[in-house]
C-alpha distance (Angstrom), angle and dihedral (degrees) to the residues before:
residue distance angle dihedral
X1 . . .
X2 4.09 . .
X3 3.48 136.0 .
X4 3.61 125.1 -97.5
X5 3.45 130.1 -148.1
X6 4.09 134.1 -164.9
X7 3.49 119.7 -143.3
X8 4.07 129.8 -165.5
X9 3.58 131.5 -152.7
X10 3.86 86.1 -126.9
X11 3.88 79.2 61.1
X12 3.72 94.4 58.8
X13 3.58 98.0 37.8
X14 4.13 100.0 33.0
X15 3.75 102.1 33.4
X16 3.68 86.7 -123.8
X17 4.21 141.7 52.3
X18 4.09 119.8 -111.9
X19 3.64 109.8 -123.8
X20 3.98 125.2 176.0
X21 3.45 128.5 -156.0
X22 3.72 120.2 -123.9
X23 3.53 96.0 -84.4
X24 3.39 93.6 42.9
X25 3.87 98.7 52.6
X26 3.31 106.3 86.1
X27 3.84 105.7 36.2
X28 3.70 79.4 49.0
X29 3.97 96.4 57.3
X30 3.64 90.1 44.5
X31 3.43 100.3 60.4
X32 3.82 102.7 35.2
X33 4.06 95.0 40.9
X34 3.68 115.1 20.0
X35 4.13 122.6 -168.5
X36 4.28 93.9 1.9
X37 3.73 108.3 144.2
X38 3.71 89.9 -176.6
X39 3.97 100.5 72.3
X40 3.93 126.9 108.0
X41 3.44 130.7 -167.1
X42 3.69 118.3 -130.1
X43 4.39 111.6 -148.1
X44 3.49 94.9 -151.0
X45 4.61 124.4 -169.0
X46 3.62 97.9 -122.6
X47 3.97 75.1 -160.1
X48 3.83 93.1 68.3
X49 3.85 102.1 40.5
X50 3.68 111.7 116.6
X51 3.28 100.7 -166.4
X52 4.18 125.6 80.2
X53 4.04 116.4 -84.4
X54 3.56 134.9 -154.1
X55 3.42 147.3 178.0
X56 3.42 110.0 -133.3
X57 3.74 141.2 169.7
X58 4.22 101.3 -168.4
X59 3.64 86.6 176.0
X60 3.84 100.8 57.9
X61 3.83 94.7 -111.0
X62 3.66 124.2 140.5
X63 4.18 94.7 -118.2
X64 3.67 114.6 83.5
X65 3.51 115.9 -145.9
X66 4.01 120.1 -155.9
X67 4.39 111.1 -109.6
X68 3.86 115.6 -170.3
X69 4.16 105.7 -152.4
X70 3.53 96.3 -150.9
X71 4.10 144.2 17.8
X72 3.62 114.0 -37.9
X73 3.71 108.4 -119.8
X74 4.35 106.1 -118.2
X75 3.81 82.3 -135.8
X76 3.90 95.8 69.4
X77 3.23 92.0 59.3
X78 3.86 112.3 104.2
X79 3.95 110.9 168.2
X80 4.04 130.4 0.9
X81 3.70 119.5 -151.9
X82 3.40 136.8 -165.1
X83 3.75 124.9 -117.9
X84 4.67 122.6 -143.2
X85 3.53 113.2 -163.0
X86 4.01 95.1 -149.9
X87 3.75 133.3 161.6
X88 4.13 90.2 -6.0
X89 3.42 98.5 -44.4
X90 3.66 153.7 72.3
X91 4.07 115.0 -95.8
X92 3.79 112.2 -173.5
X93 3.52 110.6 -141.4
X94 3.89 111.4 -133.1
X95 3.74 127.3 -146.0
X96 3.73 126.5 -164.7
X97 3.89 98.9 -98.8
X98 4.23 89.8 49.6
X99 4.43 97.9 116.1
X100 4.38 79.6 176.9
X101 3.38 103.9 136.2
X102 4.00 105.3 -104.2
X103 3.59 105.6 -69.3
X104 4.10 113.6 -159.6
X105 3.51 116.5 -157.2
X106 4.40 106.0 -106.9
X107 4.38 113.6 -158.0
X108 3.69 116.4 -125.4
């Protein structure tokens, strides 16, 4: 059995793939892709990701956000979740294997 790997089009484009941590996720979603009911989160094992990571702010805030510089290897993912947009904002729908740290749902 192979590996798989997942690429991005912020891969391609950006040399790298924008990851949030879980306080980051959904402010994050809400400001780069309003009202989609078609997104998923995908809890990743910073552990098992072969490719390079770092915490980056491109912008020149102060938050650094987590950027994988290469395909993320299918195996580090651990859980995918499925993303609402309700009442202005993205709700993260929680199942009972999710061990995220409780997300609340934050307006834009």
């Amino acid at each position: 059995m192979g590996k798989y790997f997942i690429l991005s089009h912020n891969l391609i484009s950006q040399g790298f793939i924008h990851c949030s941590l879980p306080e980051q996720v959904i402010h994050v979603a809400n400001t780069i892709a309003p009202s989609r009911n078609d997104l998923l989160l995908l809890e990743i094992e910073e552990t098992k990701v072969i490719p390079k990571i770092i915490y980056e702010n491109l912008k020149g805030g102060e938050k650094l956000f987590p950027h994988i510089y290469g395909p993320l290897n299918e195996d580090s993912i651990i859980a995918i979740h499925p993303f609402r947009w309700e009442e202005n904002t993205y709700k993260l729908l929680r199942s009972k294997s999710d061990n995220l740290d409780p997300l609340l749902s934050h307006p834009i």
